[in-house]
C-alpha positions as CSV (number, residue, x, y, z in Angstrom):
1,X,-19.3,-17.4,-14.0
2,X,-17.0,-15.4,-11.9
3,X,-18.3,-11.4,-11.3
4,X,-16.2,-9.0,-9.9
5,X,-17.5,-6.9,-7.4
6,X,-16.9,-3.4,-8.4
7,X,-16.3,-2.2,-4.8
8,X,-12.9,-3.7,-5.5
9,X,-11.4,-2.1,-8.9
10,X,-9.8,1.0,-8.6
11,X,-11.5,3.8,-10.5
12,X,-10.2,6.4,-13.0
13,X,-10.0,9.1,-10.0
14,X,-8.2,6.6,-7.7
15,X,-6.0,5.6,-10.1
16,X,-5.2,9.2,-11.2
17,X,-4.1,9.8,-7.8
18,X,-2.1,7.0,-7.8
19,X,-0.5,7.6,-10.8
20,X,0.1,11.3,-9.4
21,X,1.5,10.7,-6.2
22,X,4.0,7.6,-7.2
23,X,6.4,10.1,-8.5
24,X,7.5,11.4,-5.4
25,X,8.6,7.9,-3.8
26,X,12.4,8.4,-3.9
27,X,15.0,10.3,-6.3
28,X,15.3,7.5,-9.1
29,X,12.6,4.9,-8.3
30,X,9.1,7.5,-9.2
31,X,8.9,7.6,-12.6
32,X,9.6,4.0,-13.4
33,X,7.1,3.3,-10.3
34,X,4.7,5.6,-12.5
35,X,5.2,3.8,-15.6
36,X,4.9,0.2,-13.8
37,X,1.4,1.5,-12.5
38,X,-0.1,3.2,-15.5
39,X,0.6,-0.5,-17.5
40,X,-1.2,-2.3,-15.4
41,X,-4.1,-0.1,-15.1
42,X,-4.8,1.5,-18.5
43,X,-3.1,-1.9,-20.2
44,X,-4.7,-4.6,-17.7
45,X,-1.2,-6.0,-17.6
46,X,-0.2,-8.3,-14.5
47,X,2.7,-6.7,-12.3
48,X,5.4,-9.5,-14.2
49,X,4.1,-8.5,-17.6
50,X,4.3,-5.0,-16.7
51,X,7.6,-5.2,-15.4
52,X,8.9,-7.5,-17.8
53,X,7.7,-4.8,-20.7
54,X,10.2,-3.2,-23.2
55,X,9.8,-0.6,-25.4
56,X,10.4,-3.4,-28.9
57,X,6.7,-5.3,-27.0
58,X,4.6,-1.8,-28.3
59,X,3.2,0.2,-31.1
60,X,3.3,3.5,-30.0
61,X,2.6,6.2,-32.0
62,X,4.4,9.0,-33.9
63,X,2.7,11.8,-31.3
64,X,-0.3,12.4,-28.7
65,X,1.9,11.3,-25.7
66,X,1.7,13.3,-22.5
């Protein structure tokens, strides 16, 4: 059984600074960066899924987005 050692996730605060800071990488690139980031934390997606991941691949609902 493989364990993974918890030393190595990031947690909710690191990943809320990530998610914070990525918007400021260049004039275009940030949000999408942003977006990219926050799938494949709060999804668990792998960087190609996450990339490869259009808006017809979810169920999103009607309201309660930030």
């Amino acid at each position: 059984m493989t364990v993974v050692d918890p030393r190595t996730v990031v947690n909710p605060t690191q990943a809320r600074q990530l998610l914070d800071a990525v918007p400021t990488v260049g004039r275009k690139r940030g949000p999408r960066l942003r977006a990219l980031f926050a799938c494949m934390y709060y999804a668990a997606l792998r960087p190609e899924e996450a990339a490869d991941l259009r808006l017809r691949n979810c169920t999103l609902l009607a309201s309660g987005w930030v």
